[in-house]
C-alpha positions, 0 to 999 in steps of 0.5 A, spaced: 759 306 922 754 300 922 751 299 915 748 292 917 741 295 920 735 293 919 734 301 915 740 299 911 737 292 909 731 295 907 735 301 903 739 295 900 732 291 898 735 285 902 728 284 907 721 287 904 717 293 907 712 297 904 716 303 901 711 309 901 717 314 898 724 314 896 729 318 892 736 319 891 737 321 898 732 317 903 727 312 903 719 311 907 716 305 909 711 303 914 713 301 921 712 293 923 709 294 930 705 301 928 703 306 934 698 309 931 694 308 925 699 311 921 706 310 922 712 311 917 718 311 918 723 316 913 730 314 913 736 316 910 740 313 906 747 316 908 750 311 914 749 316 920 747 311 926 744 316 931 743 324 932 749 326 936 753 324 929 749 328 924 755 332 920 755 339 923 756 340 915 750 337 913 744 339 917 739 338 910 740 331 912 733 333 918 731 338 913 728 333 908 726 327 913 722 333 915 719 336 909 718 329 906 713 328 912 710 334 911 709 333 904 707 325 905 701 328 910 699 333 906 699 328 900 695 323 904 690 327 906 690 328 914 696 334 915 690 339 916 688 334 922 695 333 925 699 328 925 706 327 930 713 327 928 719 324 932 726 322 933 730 318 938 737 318 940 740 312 944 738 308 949 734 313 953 731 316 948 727 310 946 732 309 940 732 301 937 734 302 930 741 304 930 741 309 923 737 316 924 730 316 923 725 320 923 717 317 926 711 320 923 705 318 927 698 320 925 690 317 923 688 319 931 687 323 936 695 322 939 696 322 946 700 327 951 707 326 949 713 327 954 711 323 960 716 319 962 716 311 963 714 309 969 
């Protein structure tokens, strides 16, 4: 497995980004080409290049991206008017960064998700 992504180079202070969070375990920062006012990207820092590879013995590793979003929407301010969280897998799915990562979107009203790419 790769740790020579864009996320481990950030993880590893090596390119700059605007951490929002971090502990032992996971890292948060703003996306640099934003789709939606707010956009942040919770990442772990354990190598796992997409979803298909999460350790069946580890599904925590979901759980905390997850509950770190929450608690940063709510921290923020704009959990009780919504806000979209996300993850792709491989090339169908919309996946670009090979390191699994969780997408949280919010700041205005989001669009009809699910549609297909023309």
């Amino acid at each position: 497995m790769s740790d020579d992504t864009i996320f481990h180079k950030i993880i590893r202070r090596e390119i700059p980004a605007d951490i929002v969070y971090e502990d032992d375990d996971l890292i948060a920062f703003r996306d640099i080409a934003p789709q939606a006012p707010v956009h942040v990207l919770f990442v772990p820092k354990r190598t796992i290049p997409t979803l298909n590879e999460l350790p069946a013995d580890a599904p925590e590793i979901i759980g905390r991206l997850a509950v770190a979003a929450a608690r940063y929407a709510q921290q923020q301010g704009f959990a009780e008017d919504g806000y979209r969280i996300v993850m792709n897998c491989n090339g169908h799915g919309g996946q670009t960064v090979f390191q699994i990562h969780l997408h949280l979107l919010a700041g205005a009203q989001l669009g009809r998700f699910g549609t297909p790419a023309a």
